[in-house]
C-alpha positions as CSV (number, residue, x, y, z in Angstrom):
1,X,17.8,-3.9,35.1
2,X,18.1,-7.1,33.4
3,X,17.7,-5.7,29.8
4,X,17.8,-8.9,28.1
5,X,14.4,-10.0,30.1
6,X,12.6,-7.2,29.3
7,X,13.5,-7.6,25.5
8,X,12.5,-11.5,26.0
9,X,9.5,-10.4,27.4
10,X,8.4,-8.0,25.1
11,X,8.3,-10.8,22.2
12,X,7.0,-12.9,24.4
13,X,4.2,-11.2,24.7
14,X,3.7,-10.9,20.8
15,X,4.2,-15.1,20.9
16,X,1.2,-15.5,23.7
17,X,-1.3,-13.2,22.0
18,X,-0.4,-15.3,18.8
19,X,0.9,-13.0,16.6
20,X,4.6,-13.5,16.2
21,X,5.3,-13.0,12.5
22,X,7.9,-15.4,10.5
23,X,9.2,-14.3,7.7
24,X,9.0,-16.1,4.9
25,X,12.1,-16.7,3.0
26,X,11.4,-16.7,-0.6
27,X,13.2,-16.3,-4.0
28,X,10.6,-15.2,-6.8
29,X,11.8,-16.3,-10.4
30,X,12.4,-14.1,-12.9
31,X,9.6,-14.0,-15.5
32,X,7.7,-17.1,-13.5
33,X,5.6,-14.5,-11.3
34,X,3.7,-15.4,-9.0
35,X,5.9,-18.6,-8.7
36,X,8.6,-18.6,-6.0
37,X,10.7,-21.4,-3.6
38,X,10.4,-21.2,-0.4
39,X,13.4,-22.1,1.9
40,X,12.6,-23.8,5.1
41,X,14.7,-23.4,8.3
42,X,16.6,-26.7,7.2
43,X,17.4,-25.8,4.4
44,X,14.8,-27.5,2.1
45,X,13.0,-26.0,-0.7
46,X,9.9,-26.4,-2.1
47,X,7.7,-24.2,-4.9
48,X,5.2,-21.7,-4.4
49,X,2.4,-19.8,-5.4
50,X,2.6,-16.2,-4.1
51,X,-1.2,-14.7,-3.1
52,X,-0.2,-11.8,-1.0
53,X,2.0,-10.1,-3.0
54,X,1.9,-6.3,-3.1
55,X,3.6,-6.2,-6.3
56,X,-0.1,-5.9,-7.7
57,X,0.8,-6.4,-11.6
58,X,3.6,-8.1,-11.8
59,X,5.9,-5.4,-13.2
60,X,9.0,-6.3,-10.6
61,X,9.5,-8.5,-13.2
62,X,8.3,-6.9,-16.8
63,X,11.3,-7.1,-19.1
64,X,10.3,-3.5,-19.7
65,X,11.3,-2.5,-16.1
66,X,14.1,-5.2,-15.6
67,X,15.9,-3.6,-18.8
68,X,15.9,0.0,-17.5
69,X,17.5,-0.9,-14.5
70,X,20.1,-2.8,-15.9
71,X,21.0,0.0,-18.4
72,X,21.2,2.8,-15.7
73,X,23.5,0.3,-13.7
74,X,25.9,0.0,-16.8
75,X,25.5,3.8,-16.8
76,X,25.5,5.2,-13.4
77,X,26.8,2.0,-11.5
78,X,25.3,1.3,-8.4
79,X,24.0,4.2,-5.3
80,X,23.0,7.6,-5.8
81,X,26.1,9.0,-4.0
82,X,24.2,10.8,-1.0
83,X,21.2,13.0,0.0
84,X,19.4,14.6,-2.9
85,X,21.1,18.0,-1.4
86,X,24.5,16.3,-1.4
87,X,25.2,14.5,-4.9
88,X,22.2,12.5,-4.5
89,X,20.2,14.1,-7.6
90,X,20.8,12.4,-10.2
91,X,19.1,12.6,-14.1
92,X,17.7,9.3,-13.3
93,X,15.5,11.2,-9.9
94,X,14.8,14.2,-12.0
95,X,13.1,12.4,-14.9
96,X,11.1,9.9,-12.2
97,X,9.5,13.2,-10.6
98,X,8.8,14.6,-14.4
99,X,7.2,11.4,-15.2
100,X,4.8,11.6,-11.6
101,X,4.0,15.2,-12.1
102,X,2.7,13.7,-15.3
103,X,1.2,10.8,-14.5
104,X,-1.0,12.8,-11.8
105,X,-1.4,16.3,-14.0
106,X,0.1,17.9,-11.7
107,X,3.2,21.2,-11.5
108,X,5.5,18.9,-9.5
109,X,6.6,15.8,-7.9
110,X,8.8,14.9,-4.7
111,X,10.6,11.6,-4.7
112,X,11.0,10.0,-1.4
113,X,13.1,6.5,-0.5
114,X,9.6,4.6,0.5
115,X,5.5,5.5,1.0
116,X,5.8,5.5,4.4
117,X,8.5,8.3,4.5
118,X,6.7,10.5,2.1
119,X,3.9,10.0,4.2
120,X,5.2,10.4,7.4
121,X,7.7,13.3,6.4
122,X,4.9,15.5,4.1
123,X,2.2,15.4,7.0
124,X,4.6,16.2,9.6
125,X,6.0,19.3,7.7
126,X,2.8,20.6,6.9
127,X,2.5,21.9,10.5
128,X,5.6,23.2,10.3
129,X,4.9,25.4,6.7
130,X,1.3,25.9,8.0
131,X,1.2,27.4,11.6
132,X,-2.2,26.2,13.8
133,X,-2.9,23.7,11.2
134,X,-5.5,21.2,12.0
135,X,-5.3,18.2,10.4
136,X,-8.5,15.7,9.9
137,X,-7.7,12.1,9.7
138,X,-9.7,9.0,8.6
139,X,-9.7,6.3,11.4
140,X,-8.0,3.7,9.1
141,X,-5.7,6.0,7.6
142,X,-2.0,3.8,7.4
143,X,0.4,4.0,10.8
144,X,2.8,6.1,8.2
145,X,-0.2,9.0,7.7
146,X,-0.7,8.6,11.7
147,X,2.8,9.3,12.6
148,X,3.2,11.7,10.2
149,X,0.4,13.9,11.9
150,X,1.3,12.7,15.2
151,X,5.0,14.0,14.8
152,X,4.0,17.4,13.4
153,X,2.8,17.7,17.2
154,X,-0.4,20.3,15.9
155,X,-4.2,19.6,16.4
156,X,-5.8,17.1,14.7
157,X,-9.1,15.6,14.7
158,X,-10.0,11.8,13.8
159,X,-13.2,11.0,11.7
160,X,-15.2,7.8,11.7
161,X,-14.0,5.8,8.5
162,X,-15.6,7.1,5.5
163,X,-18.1,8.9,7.7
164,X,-18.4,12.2,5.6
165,X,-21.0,13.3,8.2
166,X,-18.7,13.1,11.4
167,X,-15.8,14.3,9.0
168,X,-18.1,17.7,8.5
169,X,-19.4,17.7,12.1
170,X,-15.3,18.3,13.0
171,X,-15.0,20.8,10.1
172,X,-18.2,23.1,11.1
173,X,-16.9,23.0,15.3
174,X,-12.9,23.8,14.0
175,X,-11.8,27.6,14.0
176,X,-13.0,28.9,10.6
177,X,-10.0,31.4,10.5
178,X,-7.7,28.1,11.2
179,X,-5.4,26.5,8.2
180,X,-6.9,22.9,7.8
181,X,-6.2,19.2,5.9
182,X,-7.9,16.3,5.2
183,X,-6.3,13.4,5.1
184,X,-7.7,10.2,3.7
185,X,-6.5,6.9,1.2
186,X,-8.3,6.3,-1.9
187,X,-8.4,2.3,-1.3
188,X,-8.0,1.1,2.2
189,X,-6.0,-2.4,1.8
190,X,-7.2,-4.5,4.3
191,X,-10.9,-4.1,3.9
192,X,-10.6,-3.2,0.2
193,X,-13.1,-0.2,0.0
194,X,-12.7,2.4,-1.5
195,X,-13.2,6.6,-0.3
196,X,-15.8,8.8,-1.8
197,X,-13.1,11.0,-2.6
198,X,-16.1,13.7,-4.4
199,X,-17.4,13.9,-1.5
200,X,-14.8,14.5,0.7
201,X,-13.2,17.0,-1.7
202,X,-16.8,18.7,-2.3
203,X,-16.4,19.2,2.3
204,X,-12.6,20.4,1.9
205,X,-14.0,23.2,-0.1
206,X,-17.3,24.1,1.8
207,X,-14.7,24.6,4.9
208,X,-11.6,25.9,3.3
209,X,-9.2,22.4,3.9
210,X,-6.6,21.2,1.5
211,X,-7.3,17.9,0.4
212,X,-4.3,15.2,0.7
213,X,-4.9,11.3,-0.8
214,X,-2.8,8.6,-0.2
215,X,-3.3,6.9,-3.4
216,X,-0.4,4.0,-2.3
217,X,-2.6,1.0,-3.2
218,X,-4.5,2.9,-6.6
219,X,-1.7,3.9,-8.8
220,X,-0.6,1.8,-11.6
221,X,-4.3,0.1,-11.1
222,X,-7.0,2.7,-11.4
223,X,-7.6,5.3,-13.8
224,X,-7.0,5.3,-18.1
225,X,-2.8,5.7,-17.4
226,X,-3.1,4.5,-13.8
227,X,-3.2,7.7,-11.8
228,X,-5.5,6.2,-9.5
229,X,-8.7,6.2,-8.2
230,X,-8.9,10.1,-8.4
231,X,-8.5,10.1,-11.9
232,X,-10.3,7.1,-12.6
233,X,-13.3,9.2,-10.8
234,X,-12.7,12.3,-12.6
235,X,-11.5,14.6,-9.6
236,X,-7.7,14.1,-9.4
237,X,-7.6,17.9,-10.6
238,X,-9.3,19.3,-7.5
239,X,-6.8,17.0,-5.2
240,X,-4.5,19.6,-3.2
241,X,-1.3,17.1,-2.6
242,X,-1.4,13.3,-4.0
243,X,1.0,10.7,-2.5
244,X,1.9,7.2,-4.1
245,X,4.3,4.7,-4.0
246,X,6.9,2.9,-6.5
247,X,6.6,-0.2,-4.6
248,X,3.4,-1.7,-5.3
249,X,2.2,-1.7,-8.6
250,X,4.7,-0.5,-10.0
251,X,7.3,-2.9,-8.9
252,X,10.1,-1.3,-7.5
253,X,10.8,1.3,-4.6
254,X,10.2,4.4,-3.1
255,X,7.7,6.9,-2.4
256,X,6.5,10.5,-3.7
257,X,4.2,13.2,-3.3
258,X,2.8,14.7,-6.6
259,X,1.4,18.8,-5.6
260,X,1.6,22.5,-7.3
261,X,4.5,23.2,-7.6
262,X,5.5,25.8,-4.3
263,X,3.4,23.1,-2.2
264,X,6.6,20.8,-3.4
265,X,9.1,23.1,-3.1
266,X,7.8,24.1,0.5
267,X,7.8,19.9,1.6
268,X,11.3,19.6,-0.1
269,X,12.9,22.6,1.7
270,X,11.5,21.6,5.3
271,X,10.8,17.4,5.3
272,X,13.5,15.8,7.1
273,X,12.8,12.6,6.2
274,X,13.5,14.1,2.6
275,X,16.2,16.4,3.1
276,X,18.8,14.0,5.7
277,X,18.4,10.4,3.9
278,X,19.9,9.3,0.5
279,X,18.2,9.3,-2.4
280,X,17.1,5.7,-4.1
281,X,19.8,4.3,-6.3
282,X,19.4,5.4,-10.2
283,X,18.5,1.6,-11.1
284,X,15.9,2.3,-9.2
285,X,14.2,5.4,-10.6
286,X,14.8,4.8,-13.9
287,X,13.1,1.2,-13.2
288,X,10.1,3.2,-11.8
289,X,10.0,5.5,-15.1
290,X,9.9,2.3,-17.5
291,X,7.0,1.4,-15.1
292,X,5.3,3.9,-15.1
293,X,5.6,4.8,-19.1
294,X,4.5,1.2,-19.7
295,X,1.2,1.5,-17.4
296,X,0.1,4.8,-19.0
297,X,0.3,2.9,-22.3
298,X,-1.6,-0.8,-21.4
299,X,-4.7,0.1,-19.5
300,X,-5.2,-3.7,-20.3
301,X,-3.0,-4.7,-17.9
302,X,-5.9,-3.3,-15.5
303,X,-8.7,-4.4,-16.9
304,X,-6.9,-8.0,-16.6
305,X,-6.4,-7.4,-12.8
306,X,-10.1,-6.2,-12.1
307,X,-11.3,-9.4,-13.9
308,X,-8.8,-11.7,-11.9
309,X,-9.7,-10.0,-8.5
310,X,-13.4,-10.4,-9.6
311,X,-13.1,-14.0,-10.4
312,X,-11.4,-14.7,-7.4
313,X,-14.2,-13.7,-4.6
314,X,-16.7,-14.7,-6.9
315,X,-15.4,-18.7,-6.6
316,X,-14.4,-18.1,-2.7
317,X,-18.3,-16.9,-2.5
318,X,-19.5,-19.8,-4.0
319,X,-17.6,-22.0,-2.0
320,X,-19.1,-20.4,1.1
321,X,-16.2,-18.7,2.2
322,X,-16.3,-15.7,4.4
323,X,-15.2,-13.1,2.0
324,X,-15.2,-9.2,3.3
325,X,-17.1,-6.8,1.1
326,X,-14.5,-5.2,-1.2
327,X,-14.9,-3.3,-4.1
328,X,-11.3,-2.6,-4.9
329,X,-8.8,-5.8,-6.0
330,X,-8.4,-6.9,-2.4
331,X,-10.1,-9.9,-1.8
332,X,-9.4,-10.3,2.1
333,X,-11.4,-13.7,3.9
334,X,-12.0,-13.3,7.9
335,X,-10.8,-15.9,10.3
336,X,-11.2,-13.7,13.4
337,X,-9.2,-15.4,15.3
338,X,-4.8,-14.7,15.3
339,X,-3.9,-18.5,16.2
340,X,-5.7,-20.1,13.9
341,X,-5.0,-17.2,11.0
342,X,-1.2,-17.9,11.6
343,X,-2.3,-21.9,11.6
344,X,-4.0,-21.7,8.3
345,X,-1.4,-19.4,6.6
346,X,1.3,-22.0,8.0
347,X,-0.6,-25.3,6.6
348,X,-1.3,-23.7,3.1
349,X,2.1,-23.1,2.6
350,X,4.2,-26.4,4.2
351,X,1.3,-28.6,2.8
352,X,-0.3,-26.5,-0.3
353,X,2.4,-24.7,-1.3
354,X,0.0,-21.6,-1.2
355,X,1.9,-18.4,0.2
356,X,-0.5,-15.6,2.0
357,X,0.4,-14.2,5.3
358,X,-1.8,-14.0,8.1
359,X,-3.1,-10.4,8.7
360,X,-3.4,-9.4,12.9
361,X,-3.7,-6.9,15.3
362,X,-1.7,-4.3,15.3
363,X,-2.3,-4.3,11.6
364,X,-5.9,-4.7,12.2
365,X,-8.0,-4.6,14.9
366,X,-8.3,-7.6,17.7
367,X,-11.0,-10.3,16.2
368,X,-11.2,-9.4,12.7
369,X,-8.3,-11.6,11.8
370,X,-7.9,-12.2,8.1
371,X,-5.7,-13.5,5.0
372,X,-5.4,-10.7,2.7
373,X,-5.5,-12.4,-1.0
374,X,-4.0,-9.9,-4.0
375,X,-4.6,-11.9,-7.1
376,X,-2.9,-10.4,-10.1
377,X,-3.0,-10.8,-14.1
378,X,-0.5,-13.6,-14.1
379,X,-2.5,-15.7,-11.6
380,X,-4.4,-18.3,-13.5
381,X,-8.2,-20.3,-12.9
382,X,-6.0,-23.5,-11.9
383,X,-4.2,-21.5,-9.6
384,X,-7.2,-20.2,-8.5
385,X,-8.8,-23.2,-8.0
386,X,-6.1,-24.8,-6.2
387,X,-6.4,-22.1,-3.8
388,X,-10.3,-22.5,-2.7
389,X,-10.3,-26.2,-2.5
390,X,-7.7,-25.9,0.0
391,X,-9.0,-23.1,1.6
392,X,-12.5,-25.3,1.8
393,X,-10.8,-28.3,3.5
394,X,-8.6,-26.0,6.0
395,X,-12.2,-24.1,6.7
396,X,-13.5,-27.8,7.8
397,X,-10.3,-28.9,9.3
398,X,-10.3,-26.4,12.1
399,X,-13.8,-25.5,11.9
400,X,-13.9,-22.0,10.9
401,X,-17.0,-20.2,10.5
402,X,-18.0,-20.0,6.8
403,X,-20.6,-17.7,5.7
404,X,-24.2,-19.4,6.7
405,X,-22.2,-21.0,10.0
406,X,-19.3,-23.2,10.8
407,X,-18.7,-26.7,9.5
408,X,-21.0,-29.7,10.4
């Protein structure tokens, strides 16, 4: 076998279905957020405006958080030192989980080196602590929740997105005696809406299911301290098992699960993905602390994103751009199409200097192509109306449909 051909092949067959991702290699500025350069394969560089940025607030580069980490490196220098079984827990780890069992009200808190492992490592031992379990999935739930639940190698059942109706049709036809879970995201970041997480919680009851919430892209944004949308809603109490990131919102790395406290302990003794990988450096937790401190104290910093996200689909509406109904701070704007999303991300940034990556299939399905904008507090009206005119004349350009039809 020719194994070079078949690796070939396999990325030519990303290139021909047009969605081949390039990186983008960018330096962001320190204090200047959401201004990076870009560097081009030739080495030239030019300035940008950052629109897709996950690092919804800005706090990778709050003074606050920036500080911290320094002063833990001139501490504790730079890794952990292994595994958080092997030398790897440090006071810098055991403060971050304190702080996240607080932020969420809850006994205890599991830190994990990324949201995708604390997804994929928490859903996959819950068949192991819970023999039979059948676990109930929402149909967008994230590829981590997916393999998660497809690794624990149990039953599950997959519900129509935020179809409480199906979801209970699967509950009322599942073993009553049998352990179950739902699993489900508070904000769903492509399309930007947002669970009805009562409801859900009100079925998890009626049927005897543990509730578990990936609040990834709600924390730090939602909620008076930033708990999310489950606390922002008033329900975070009756949540079984919580799970968030440190990389979003709060600026810097990792993942967690936030749970009663034998729930956690159970996870920690049996999650591979926990027990066998090192633990985040100490900058990196005590960074997250100083993040999460500062959020509880400035719901401002929220209200100031909400109004920015707000402002930002209201002008693309006016300017007849096809905005997606969102009713969370994602503001994503169809293209359908992966060539000419890729196109369009590729103009605004060699000829704009506008920086938003093209969103395709796998990450969502075939023909609802899109750019995913994430405006934060620090992007500005100019910026913002930089962005729609030259949205508008790429719309005309390569005649896109725009809400009411496609360009005359």
């Amino acid at each position: 076998m020719n194994y070079q051909d078949a690796f070939r092949s396999a990325v030519d067959k990303v290139r021909q279905e047009g969605r081949y991702r390039v990186f983008a290699d960018l330096k962001r500025h320190r204090g200047q957020f959401p201004r990076a350069t870009w560097t081009q394969d030739d080495g030239s560089q030019g300035d940008v405006i950052v629109w897709c940025s996950n690092d919804y607030l800005g706090q990778g580069q709050n003074p606050v958080v920036l500080d911290a980490m320094h002063k833990a490196i001139e501490e504790a220098g730079a890794g952990s030192g292994g595994t958080r079984n092997i030398s790897g827990t440090t006071h810098y780890h055991v403060e971050l989980e304190a702080e996240l069992a607080d932020l969420h009200r809850k006994e205890a808190a599991l830190l994990f080196t990324s949201g995708y492992v604390s997804n994929e490592a928490s859903l996959s031992t819950l068949y192991k602590v819970l023999p039979g379990l059948i676990i109930f999935s929402d149909a967008l739930n994230h590829n981590s929740m997916i393999s998660g639940i497809r690794a624990g190698r149990g039953e599950r059942h997959v519900f129509r997105h935020n179809d409480l109706a199906h979801l209970e049709e699967l509950l009322a036809a599942a073993d009553p005696a049998a352990p179950k879970l739902i699993a489900f995201e508070s904000v769903y970041s492509m399309d930007g809406d947002i669970a009805d997480i009562a409801g859900t919680i009100a079925l998890a009851k009626q049927y005897g299911a543990l509730t578990y919430i990936d609040e990834v892209h709600a924390v730090g944004m939602y909620g008076p301290r930033g708990a999310g949308v489950a606390e922002r809603d008033g329900v975070m109490a009756q949540i079984d098992i919580i799970e968030g990131t440190l990389g979003k919102a709060f600026g810097v790395m990792g993942g967690y699960i936030a749970a009663d406290a034998i729930i956690v302990d159970a996870i920690r003794s049996y999650a591979d993905g926990f027990i066998f990988t090192t633990s985040i450096p100490p900058a990196l937790a005590a960074g997250a602390v100083a993040s999460i401190r500062y959020l509880k104290e400035h719901n401002e910093v929220r209200i100031a994103h909400q109004e920015r996200a707000a402002a930002l689909k209201a002008r693309m509406a006016k300017a007849g751009l096809p905005v997606m109904p969102s009713v969370s701070h994602i503001v994503p704007v169809e293209v359908g199409d992966p060539v000419h999303c890729k196109m369009i991300s590729d103009i605004l940034l060699s000829d704009y200097g506008i920086y938003v990556q093209p969103i395709n299939y796998p990450t969502v399905p075939r023909g609802t192509e899109r750019l995913r904008f994430t405006p934060s507090p620090a992007h500005t009206d100019d910026m913002m109306e930089d962005l729609v005119r030259a949205l508008e004349k790429l719309w005309t350009r390569c005649n896109i449909k725009r809400v009411g039809g496609y360009a005359a």
